[in-house]
ZAVEX-448457 format. One record per atom (N, C-alpha, C): residue number from 1; atom name; x, y, z. Coordinates in nm, 2 decimals, always signed. Layout:
(NUM; "CA"; (X; Y; Z))
...
***
This chain:
(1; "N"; (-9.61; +4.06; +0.99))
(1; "CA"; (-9.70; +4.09; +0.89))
(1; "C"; (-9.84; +4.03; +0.92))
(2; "N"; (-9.95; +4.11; +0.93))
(2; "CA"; (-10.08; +4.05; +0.96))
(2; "C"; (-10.13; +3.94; +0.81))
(3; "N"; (-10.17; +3.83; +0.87))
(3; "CA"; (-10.21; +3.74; +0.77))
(3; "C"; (-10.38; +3.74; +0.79))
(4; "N"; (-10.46; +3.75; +0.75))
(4; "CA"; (-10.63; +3.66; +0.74))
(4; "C"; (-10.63; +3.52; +0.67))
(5; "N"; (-10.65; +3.43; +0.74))
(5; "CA"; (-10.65; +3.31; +0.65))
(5; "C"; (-10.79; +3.23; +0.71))
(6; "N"; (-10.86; +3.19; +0.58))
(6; "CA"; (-11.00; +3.16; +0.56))
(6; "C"; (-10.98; +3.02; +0.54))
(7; "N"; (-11.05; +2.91; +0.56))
(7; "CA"; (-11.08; +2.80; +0.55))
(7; "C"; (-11.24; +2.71; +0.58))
(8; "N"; (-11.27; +2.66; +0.53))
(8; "CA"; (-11.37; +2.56; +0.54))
(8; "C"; (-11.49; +2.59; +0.41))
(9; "N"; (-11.43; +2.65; +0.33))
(9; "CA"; (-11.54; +2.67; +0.22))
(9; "C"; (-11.57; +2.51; +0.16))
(10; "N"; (-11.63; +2.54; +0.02))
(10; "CA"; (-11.65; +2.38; -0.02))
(10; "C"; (-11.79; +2.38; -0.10))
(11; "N"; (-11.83; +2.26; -0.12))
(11; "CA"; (-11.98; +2.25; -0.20))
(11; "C"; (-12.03; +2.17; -0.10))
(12; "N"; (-12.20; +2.21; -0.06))
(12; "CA"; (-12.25; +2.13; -0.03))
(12; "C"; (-12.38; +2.16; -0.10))
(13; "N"; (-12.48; +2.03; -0.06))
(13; "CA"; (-12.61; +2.04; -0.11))
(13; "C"; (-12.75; +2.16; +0.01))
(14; "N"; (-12.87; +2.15; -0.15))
(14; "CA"; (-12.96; +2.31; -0.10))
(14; "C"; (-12.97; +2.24; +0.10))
(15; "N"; (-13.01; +2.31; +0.21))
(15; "CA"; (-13.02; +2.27; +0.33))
(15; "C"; (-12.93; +2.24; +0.38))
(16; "N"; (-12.81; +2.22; +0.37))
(16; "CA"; (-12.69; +2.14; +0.40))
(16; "C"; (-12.60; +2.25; +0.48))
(17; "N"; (-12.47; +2.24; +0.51))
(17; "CA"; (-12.41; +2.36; +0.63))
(17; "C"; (-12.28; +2.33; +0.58))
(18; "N"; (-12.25; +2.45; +0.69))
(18; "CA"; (-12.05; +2.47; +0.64))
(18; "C"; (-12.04; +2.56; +0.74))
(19; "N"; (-11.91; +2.53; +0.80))
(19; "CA"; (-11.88; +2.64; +0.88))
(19; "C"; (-11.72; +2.75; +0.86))
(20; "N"; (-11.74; +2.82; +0.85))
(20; "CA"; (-11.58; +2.87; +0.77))
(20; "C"; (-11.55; +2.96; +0.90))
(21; "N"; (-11.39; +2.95; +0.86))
(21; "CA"; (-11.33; +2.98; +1.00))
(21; "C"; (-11.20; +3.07; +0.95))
(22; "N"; (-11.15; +3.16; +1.02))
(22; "CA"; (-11.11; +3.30; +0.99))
(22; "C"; (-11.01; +3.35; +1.10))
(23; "N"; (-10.89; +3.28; +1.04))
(23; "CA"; (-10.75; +3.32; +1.20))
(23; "C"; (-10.67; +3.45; +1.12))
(24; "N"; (-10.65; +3.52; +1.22))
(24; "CA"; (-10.58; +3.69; +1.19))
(24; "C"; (-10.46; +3.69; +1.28))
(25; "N"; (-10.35; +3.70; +1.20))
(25; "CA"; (-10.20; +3.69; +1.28))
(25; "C"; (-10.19; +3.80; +1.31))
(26; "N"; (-10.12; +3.84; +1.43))
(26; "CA"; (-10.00; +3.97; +1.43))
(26; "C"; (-10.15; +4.06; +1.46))
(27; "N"; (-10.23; +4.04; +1.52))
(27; "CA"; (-10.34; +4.20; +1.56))
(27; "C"; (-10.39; +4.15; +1.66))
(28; "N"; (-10.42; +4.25; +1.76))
(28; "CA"; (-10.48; +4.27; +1.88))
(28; "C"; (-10.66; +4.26; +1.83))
(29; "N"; (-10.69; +4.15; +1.86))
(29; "CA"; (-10.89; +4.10; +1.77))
(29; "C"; (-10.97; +4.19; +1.84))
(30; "N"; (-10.91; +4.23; +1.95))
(30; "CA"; (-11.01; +4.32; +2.07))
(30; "C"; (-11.02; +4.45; +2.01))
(31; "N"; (-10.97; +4.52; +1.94))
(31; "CA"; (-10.95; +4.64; +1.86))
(31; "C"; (-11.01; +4.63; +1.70))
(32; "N"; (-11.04; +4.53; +1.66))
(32; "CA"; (-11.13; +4.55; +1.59))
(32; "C"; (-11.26; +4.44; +1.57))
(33; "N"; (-11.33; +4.51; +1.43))
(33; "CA"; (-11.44; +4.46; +1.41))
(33; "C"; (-11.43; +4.35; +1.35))
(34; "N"; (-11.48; +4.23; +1.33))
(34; "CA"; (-11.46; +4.11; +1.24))
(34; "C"; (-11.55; +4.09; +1.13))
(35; "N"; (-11.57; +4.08; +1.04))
(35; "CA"; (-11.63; +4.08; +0.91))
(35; "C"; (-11.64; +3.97; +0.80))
(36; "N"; (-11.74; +3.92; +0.79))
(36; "CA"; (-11.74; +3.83; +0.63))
(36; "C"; (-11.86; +3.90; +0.55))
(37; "N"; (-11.76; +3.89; +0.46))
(37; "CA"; (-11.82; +3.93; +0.29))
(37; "C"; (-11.86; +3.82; +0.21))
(38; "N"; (-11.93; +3.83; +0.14))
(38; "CA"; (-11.95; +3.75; -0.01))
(38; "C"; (-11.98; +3.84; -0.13))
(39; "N"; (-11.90; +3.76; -0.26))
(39; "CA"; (-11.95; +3.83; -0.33))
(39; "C"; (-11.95; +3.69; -0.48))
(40; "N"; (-12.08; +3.66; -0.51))
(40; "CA"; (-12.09; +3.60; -0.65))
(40; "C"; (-12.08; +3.68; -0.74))
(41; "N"; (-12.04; +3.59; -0.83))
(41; "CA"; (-12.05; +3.61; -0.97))
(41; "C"; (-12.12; +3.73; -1.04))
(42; "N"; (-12.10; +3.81; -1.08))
(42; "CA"; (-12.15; +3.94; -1.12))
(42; "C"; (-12.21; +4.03; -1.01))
(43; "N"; (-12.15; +4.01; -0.89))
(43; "CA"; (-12.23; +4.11; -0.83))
(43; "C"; (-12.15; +4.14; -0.72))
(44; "N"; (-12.20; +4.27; -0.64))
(44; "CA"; (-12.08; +4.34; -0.57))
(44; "C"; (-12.08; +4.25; -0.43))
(45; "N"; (-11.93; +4.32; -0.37))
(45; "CA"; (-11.93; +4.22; -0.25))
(45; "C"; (-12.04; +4.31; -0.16))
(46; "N"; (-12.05; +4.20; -0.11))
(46; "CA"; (-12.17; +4.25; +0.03))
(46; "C"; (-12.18; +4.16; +0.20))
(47; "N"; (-12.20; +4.25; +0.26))
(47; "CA"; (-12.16; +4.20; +0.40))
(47; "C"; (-12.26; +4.05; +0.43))
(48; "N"; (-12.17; +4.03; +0.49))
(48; "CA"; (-12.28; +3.90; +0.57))
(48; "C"; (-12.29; +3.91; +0.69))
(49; "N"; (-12.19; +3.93; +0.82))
(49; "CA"; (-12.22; +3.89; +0.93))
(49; "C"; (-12.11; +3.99; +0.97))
(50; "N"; (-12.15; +4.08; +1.10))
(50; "CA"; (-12.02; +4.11; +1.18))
(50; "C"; (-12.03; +4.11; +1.31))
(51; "N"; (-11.89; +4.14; +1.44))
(51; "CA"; (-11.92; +4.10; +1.54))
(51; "C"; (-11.79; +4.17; +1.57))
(52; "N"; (-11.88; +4.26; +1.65))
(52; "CA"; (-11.76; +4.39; +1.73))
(52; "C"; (-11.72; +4.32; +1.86))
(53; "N"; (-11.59; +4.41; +1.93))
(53; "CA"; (-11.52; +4.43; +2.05))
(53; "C"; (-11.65; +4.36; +2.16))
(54; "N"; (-11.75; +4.42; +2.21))
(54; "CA"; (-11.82; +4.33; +2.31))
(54; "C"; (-11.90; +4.23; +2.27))
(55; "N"; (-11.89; +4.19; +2.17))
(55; "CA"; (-11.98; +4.06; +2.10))
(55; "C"; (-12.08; +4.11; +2.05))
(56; "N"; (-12.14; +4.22; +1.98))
(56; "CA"; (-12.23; +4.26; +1.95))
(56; "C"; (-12.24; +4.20; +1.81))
(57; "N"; (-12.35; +4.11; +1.71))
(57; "CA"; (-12.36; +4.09; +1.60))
(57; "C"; (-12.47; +4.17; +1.52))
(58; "N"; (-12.43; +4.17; +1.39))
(58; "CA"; (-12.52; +4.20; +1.32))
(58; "C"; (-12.53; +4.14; +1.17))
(59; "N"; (-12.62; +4.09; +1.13))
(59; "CA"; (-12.64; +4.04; +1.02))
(59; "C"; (-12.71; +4.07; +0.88))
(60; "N"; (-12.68; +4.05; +0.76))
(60; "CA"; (-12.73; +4.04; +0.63))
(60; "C"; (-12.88; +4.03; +0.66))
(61; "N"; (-13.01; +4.03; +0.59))
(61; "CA"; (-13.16; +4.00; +0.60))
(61; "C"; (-13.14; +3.85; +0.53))
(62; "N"; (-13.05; +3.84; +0.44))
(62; "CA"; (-13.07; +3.71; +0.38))
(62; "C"; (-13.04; +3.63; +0.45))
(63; "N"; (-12.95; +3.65; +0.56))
(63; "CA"; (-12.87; +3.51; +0.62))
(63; "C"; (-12.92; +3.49; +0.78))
(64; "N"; (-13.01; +3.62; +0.84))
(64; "CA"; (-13.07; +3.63; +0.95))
(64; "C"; (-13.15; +3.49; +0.97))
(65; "N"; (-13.10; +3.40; +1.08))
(65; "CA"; (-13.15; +3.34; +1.15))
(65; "C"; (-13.12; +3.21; +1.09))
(66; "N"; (-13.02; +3.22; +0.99))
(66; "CA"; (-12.97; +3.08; +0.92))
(66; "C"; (-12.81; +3.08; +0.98))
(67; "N"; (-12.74; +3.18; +1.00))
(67; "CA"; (-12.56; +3.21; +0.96))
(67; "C"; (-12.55; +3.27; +1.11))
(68; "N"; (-12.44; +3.20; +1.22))
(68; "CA"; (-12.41; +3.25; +1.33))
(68; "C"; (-12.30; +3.32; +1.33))
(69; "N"; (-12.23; +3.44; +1.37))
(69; "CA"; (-12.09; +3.49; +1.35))
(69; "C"; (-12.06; +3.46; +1.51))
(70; "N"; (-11.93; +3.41; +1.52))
(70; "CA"; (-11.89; +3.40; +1.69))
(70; "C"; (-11.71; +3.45; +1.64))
(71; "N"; (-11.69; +3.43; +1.79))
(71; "CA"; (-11.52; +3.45; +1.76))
(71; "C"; (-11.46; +3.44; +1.92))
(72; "N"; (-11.34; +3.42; +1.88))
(72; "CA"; (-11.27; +3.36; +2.02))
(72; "C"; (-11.13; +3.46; +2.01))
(73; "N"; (-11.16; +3.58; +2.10))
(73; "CA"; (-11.02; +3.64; +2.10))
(73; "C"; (-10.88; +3.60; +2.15))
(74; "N"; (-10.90; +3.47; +2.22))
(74; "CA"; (-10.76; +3.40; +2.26))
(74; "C"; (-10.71; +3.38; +2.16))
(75; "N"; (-10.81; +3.28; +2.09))
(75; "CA"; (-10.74; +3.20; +1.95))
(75; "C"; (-10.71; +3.30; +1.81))
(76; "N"; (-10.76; +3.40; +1.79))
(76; "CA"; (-10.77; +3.55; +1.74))
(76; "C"; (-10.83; +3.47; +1.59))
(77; "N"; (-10.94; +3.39; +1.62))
(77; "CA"; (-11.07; +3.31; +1.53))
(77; "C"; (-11.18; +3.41; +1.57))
(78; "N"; (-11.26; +3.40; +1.40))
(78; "CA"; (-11.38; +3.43; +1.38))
(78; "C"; (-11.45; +3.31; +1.34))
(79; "N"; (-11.57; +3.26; +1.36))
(79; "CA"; (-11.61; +3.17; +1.25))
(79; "C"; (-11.77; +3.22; +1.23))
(80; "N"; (-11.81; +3.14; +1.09))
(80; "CA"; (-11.91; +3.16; +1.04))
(80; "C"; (-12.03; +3.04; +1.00))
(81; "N"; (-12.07; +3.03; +1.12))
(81; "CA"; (-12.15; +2.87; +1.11))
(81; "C"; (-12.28; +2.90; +0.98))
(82; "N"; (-12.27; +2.83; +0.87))
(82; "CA"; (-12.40; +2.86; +0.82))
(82; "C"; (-12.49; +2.71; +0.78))
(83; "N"; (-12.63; +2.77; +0.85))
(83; "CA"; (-12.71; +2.62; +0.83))
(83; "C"; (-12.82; +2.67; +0.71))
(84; "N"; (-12.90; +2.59; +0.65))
(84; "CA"; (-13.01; +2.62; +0.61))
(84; "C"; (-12.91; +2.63; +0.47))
(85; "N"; (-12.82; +2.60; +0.39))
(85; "CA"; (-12.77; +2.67; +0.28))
(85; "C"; (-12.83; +2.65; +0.16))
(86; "N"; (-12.86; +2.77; +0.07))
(86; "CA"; (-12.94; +2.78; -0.03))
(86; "C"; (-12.82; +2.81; -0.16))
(87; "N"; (-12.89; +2.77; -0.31))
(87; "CA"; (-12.82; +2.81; -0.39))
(87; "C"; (-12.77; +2.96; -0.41))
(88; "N"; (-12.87; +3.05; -0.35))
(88; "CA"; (-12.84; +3.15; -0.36))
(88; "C"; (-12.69; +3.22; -0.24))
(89; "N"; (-12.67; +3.13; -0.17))
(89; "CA"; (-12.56; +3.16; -0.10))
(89; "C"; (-12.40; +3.13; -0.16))
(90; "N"; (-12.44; +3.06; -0.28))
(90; "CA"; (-12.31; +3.03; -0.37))
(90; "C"; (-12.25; +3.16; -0.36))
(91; "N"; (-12.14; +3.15; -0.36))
(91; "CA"; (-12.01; +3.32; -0.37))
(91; "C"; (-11.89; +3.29; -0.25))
(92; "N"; (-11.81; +3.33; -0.30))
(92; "CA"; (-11.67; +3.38; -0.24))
(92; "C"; (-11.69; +3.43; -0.12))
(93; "N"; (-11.65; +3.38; +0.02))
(93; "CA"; (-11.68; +3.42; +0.11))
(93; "C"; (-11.52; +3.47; +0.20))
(94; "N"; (-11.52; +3.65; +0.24))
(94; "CA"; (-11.41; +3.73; +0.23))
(94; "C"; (-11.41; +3.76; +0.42))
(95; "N"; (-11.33; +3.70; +0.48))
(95; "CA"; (-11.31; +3.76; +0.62))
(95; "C"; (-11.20; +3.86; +0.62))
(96; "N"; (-11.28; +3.98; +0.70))
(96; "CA"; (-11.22; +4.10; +0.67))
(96; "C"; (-11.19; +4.19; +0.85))
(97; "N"; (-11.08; +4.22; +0.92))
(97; "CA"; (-11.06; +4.28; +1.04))
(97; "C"; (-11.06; +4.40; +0.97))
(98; "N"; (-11.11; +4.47; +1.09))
(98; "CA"; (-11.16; +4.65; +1.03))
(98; "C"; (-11.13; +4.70; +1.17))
(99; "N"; (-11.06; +4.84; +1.18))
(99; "CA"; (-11.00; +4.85; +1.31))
(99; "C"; (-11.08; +4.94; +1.32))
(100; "N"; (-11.16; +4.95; +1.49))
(100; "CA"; (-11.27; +5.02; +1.56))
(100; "C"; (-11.17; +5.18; +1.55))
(101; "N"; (-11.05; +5.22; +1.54))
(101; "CA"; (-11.05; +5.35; +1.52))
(101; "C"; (-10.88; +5.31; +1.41))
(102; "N"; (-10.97; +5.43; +1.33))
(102; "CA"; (-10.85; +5.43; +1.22))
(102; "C"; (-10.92; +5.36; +1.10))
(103; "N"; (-10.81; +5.39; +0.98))
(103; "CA"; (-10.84; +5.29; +0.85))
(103; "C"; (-10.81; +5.16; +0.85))
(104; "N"; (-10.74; +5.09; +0.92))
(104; "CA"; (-10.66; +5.04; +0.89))
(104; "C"; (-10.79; +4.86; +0.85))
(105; "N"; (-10.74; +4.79; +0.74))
(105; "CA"; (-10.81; +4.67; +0.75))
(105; "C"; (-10.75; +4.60; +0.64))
(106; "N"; (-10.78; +4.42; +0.68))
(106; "CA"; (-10.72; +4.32; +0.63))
(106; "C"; (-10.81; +4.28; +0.58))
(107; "N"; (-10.80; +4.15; +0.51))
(107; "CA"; (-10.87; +4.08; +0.38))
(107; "C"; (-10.80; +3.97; +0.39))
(108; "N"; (-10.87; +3.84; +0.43))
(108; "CA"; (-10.83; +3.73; +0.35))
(108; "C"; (-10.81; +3.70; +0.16))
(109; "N"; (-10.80; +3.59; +0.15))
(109; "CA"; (-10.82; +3.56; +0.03))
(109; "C"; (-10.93; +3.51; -0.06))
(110; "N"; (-11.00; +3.46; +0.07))
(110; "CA"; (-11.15; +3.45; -0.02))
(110; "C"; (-11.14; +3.28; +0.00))
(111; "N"; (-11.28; +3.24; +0.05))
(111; "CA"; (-11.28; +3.07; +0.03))
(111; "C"; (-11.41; +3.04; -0.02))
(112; "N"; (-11.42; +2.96; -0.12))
(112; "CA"; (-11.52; +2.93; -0.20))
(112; "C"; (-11.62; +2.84; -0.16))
(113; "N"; (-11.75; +2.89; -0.13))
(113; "CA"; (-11.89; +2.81; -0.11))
(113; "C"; (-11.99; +2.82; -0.22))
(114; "N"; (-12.03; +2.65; -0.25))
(114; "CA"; (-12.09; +2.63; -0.37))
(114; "C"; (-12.21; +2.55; -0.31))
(115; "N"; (-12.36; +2.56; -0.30))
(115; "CA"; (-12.44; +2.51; -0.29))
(115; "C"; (-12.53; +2.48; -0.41))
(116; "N"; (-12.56; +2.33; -0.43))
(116; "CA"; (-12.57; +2.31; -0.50))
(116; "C"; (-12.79; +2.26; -0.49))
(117; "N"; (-12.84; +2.31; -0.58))
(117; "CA"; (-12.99; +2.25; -0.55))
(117; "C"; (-13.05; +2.09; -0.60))
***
């Protein structure tokens, strides 16, 4: 059974960092795309960072040049270094595998980042 399991959320203060990290059991990482979402409090989820099969990234406008997405397919880890953290990045932060062909996709459970000003 494919698991996503998220960890390193938390509160920190406005400028401050966190890096959240994102292991996927039971799937081949090379076949898909890797994904984190957020979604605060009243509002829809929305992408933050992702990072296909040859390392290609692409990022959110808000989080460009603050939030790195990397990933290590041995360890079948994503992580999501974010520096520069603002209150506005408070929200539930969702790593999500999306398979390069087909529907098929997983979801963690969501790990909580709270920045505080």
């Amino acid at each position: 059974q494919v698991q996503v399991l998220e960890s390193g959320g938390g509160s920190v203060q406005a400028g401050g960092s966190l890096t959240l990290s994102c292991v996927v059991t039971e799937i081949r990482m090379s076949m898909y795309d890797m994904i984190w979402y957020r979604q605060a409090p009243g509002k829809e989820r929305e992408l933050v960072a992702k990072i296909n099969n040859p390392g290609a990234t692409n990022y959110a406008d808000a989080v460009k040049g603050r939030f790195t997405i990397s990933r290590d397919k041995t360890k079948n880890t994503v992580w999501l270094q974010m520096n520069s953290l603002r209150p506005e990045d408070t929200a539930v932060y969702y790593c999500n595998a999306a398979a390069r062909m087909g529907p098929r996709s997983y979801w963690g459970q969501g790990t909580q980042v709270t920045v505080s000003s």
